[in-house]
N, C-alpha and C positions, 0 to 999 in steps of 0.2 A: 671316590668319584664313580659314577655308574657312566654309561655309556648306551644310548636309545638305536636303536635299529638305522636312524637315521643320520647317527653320529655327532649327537646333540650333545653336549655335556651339559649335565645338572650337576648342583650341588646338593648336598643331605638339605641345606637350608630351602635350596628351593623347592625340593620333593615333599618336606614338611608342608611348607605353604600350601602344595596342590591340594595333600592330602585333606589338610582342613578347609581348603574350599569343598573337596568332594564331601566331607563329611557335613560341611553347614548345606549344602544343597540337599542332601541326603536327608537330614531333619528334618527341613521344612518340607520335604513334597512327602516324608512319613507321613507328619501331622495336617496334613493337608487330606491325605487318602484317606487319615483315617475318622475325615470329617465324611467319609463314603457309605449312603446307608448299604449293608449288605442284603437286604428286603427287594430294596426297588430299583438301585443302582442308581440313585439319586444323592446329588450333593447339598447338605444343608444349614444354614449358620440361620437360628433363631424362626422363622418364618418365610426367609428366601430359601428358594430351589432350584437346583440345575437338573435338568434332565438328560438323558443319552444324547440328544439331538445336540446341547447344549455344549457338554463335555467333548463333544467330538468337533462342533465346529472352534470351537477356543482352547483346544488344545494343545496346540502348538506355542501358546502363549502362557496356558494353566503350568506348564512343567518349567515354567521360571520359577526361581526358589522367589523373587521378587512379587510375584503376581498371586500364584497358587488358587485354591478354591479362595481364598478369603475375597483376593482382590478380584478375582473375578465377580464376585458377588458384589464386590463395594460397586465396579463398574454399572453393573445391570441397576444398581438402585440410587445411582449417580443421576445428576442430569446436567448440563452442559448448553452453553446459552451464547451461541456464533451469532455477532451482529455485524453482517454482511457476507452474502452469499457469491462471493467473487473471487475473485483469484488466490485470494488467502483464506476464502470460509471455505471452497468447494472442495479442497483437495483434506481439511481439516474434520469438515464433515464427514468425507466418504470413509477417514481413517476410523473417524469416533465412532461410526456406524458400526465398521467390521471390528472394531474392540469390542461393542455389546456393551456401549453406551447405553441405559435404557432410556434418559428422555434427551433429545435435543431438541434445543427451541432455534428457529432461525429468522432473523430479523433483517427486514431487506425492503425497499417500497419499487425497487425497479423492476424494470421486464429485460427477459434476455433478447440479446441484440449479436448480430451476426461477429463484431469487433471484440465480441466478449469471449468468444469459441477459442481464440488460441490457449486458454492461459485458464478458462472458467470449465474446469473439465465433467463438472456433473450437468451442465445444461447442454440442448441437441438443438439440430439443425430444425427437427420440426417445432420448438419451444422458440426460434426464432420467427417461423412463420406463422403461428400463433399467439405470436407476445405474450408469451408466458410468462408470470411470475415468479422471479429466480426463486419466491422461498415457495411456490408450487414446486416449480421446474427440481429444486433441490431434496425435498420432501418426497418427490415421485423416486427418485434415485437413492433416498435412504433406503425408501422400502423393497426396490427392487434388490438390494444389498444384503438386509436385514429387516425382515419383515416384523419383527419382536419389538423392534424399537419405538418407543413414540415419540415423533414430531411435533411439534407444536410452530404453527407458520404465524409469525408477525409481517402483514405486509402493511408497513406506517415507516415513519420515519421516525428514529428513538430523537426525543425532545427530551426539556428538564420539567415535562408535564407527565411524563410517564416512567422514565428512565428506573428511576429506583425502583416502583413497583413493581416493575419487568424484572430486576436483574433479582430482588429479593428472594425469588421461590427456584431459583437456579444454586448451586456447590459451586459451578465455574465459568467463568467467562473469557470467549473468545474474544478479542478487537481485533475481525479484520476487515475494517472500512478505509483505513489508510486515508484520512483526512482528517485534518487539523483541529475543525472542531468538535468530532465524534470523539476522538481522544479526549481530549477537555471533559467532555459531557459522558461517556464510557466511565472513564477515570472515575471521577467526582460519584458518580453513583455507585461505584463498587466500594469505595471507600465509602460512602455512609452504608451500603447493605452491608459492608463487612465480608466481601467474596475477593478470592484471588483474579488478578486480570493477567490473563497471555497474552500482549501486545507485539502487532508482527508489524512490518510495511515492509513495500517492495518496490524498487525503479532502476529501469535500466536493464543491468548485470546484479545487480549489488540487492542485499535483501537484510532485514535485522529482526532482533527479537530479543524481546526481556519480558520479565514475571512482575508484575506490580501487586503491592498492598499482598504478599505473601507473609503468613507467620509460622515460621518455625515451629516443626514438629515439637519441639521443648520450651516455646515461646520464650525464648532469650533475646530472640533476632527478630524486628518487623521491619519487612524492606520497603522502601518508599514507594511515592506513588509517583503517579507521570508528574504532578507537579510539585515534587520535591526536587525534580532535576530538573524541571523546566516550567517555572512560576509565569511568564510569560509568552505568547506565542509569539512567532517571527511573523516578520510583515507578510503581509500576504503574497505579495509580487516576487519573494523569496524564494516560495513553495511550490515544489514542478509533482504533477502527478501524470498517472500512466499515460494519460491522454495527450501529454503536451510532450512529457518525456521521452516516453515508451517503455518495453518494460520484453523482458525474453521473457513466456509464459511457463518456463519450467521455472523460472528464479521464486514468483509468490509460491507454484508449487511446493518447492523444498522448504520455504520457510511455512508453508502452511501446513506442512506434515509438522515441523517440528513446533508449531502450536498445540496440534492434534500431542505430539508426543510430551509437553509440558502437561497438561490436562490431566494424562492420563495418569502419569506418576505423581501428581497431586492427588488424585482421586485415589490409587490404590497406595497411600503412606509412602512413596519415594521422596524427596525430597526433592522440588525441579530444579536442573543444572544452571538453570540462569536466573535465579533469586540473586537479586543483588548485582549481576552481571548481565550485560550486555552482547549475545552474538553478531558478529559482522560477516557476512556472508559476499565472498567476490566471487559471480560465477564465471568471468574473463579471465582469473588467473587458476582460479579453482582451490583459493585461499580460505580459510575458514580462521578466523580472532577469537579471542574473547577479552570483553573491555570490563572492569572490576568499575561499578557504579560505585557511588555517594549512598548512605542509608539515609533512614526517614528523616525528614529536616524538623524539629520541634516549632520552630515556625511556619510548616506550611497551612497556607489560610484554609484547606480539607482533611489531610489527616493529625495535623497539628496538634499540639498543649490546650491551644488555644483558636479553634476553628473558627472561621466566619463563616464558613458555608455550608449553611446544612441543609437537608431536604425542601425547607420552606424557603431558602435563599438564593436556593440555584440561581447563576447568574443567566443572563440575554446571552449566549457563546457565539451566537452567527455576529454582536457588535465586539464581544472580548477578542474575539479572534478576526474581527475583517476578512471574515470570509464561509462560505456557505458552508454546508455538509453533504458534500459530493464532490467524487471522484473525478468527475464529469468535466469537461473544460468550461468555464464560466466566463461571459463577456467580462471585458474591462471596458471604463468609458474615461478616458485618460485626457481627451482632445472634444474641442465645440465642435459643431458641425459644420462650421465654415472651413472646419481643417480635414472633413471628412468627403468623399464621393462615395455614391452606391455604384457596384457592380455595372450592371446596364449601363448609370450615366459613362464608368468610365468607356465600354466597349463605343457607346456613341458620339462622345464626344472628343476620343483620344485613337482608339482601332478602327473604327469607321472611317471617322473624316481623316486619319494619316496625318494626327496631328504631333510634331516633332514633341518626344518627351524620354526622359530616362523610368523607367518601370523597374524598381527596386527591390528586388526577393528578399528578405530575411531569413529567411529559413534557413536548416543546414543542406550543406551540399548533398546530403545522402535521399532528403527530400525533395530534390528534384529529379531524381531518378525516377520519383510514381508518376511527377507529373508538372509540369510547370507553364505559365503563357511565354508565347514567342519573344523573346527578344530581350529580355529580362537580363538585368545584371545582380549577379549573387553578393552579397556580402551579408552572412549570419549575424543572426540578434545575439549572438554571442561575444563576436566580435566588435562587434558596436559598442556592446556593454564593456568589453575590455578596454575600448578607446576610452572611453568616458572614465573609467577607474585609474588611467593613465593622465589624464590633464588636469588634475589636483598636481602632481610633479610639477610641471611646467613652470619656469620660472617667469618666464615673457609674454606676454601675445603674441610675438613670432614664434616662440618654441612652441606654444599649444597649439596654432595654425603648422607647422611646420608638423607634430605629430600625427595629427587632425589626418593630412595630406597622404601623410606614409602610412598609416593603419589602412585608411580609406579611400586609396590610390584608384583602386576600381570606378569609386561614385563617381571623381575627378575627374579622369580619363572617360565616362561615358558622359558627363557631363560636355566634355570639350568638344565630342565628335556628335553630338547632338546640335552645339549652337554652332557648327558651321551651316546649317540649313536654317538656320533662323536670324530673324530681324534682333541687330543686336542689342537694341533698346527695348525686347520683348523678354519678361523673366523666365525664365526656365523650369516646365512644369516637371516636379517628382514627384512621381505617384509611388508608394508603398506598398506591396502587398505580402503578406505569410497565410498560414491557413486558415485563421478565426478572425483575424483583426485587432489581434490583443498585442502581438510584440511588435504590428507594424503602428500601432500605437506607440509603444516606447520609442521607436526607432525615429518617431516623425518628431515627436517631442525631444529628443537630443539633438537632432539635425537642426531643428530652430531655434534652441536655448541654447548651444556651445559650440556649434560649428562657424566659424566665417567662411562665407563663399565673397572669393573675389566677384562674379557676376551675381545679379540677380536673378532667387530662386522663386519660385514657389511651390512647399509640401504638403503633400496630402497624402493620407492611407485609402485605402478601399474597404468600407465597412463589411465586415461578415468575411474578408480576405478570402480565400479560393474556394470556399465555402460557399459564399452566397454566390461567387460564380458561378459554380454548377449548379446552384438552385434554380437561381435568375436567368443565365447567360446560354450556358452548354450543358446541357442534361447531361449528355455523353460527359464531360468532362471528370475525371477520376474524386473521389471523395477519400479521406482516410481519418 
């Protein structure tokens, strides 16, 4: 037994182990030096060249027995294809940049916007007051980074009218659009060009990432694609993105580094640690997973035995999926308009004239702390929705009105102290509102398909919800 200054005990077996680590590190950055012209002090594998400038800015990464002169050079003649320039492309980009990536292409059709800044860290306050185009906006901050590197700016929307010809003259692709059907449409085209996909998203606290359509440095293993594990998409009213969610802006960061860090040891021969496996990332508890996927399915209808989709087949994705390609919040139109009011009519005809009614927030309680109208009673679209997943139990009509009553005790109770100022043969107006007008949609449509009210009601949401407020109504009033 030896004994370390620090009163470590090794054993011969473990000191063995070191030692041949130290020696396999030791070979490869030999052979790697003595890839060093002694003439020019240049590094060179075939026709590529590193220079002084070169070796000194990447060297802190060259003296990895993993990377060396080789993968440095694989890096600089790589190129690397981020489609979307946001919260999981920007922090993935600015990494690919300082590895000495040599081409990134980045694919984006929006402009940056003030709500993008916590979380979208290569675009600035002035690229907001310019509507700059985030793959400008991002492209300017490659090169302030790395000036060697070239950019290539898509500012389009990737379709299945371009998708594959884009992704073809790229080694690796980023997805980080985090919506449903760029996935689909990402997917599907890497799998016919035949490129690995680093697929990240991110909501809330919580952030994930896995490696699609990867093959195995000994081609034994082909891992699946996004729709080997998932053939079809979830409904759309299922799917919460940053905007409706929210999201901490360090969460996409981390998992957008660790896109940037899949790429890389793809591109210099490492093997990526999430081939085949799934990262769960909780940034609340500060947990880190990892979930062991399904391999390629022989019947998926893209990478399959037996394909139905190929280049010239690409499906419609905005009707496969029910839903657009943005991140963005997207009206829903759930109710006619006789179950709708605009903004104005309601301030005129309900806060003007002091006409008796119950005004229904859905929202969560933590969004009325930005900002909310006077007099409002809370009860979240959350909990609504949990009523509703509760009254399938119900064995009675009493019992479903009886839960109805206890979940939604709030509505009841403001409903009561409302009709004592009113004529009791007059129905009782609820008016609905959240921030878009999409969940007090839901909310208006469960109140009048499963709810009984002992009196009569009548419901209605607020179209555009606090939103077209401050448009229409209150300038001053808060937006978020």
């Amino acid at each position: 037994m030896v004994k370390s200054n620090h009163s470590l005990l090794y054993t011969s077996e473990k000191i063995n182990k070191r030692y041949i680590c130290i020696l396999r590190y030791t070979k490869v950055l030999i052979i790697n030096l003595l890839i060093m012209s002694d003439n020019n002090r240049e590094c060179a594998t075939n026709d590529a060249r590193l220079d002084q400038e070169d070796v000194t800015r990447y060297s802190r990464q060259m003296i990895l027995p993993e990377i060396g002169v080789p993968g440095q050079l694989a890096l600089r003649q790589a190129s690397v294809l981020v489609v979307g320039a946001g919260g999981l492309g920007c922090p993935a980009i600015q990494y690919l940049a300082a590895a000495g990536v040599g081409k990134i292409g980045i694919i984006d059709y929006d402009t940056v916007e003030t709500s993008n800044l916590h979380r979208q860290i290569l675009h600035t306050e002035s690229g907001v007051k310019k509507s700059t185009r985030k793959t400008h906006s991002a492209a300017q901050a490659v090169k302030a980074i790395n000036s060697k590197v070239t950019v290539e700016e898509f500012y389009m929307q990737l379709d299945r009218q371009n998708a594959v010809d884009t992704v073809k003259h790229y080694c690796v692709v980023i997805d980080a659009t985090d919506n449903v059907v760029s996935r689909y449409l990402v997917n599907d085209a890497c799998v016919l060009a035949n490129k690995p996909l680093v697929s990240g998203s991110a909501l809330r606290w919580e952030g994930q990432l896995t490696v699609y359509n990867y093959q195995t440095q000994h081609g034994d293993c082909k891992g699946p694609c996004y729709r080997c594990l998932y053939p079809s998409p979830p409904p759309p009213e299922t799917v919460t993105n940053c905007s409706d969610g929210g999201v901490l802006g360090v969460v996409p960061g981390i998992i957008g580094c660790f896109q940037a860090l899949e790429a890389i040891k793809i591109i210099v021969g490492v093997e990526p640690s999430y081939h085949q496996k799934l990262l769960v990332f909780d940034g609340l508890v500060g947990g880190v997973r990892t979930v062991k996927l399904r391999g390629a399915q022989p019947n998926c209808v893209v990478c399959g035995n037996k394909p139905s989709i190929t280049k010239n087949t690409l499906p419609d994705y905005v009707k496969f999926c029910g839903s657009v390609a943005t991140d963005k919040c997207v009206s829903v139109k759930l109710l006619d308009d006789e179950q709708r009011i605009t903004a104005a009519r309601y301030k005129n005809e309900f806060v003007d004239a002091g006409k008796p009614h119950v005004l229904l927030d859905v929202r969560e309680p933590v969004e009325l702390q930005i900002c909310s109208l006077p007099n409002s009673t809370n009860i979240s679209i959350r909990k609504i929705l949990f009523c509703k997943s509760k009254l399938p139990l119900a064995k009675s009509d009493e019992e479903r009105s009886s839960a109805c009553r206890q979940l939604l005790e709030k509505l009841f109770t403001a409903l009561d102290n409302v009709r004592q100022n009113m004529d009791r043969d007059e129905p009782t107006p609820v008016v609905v509102v959240c921030r878009l007008g999409n969940d007090s949609q839901k909310a208006v449509d469960f109140l009048n398909r499963e709810v009984t009210f002992h009196e009569s009601v009548t419901i209605k949401d607020i179209c555009g919800g606090l939103t077209s407020w401050a448009k229409t109504v209150d300038k001053q009033f808060f937006t978020y």
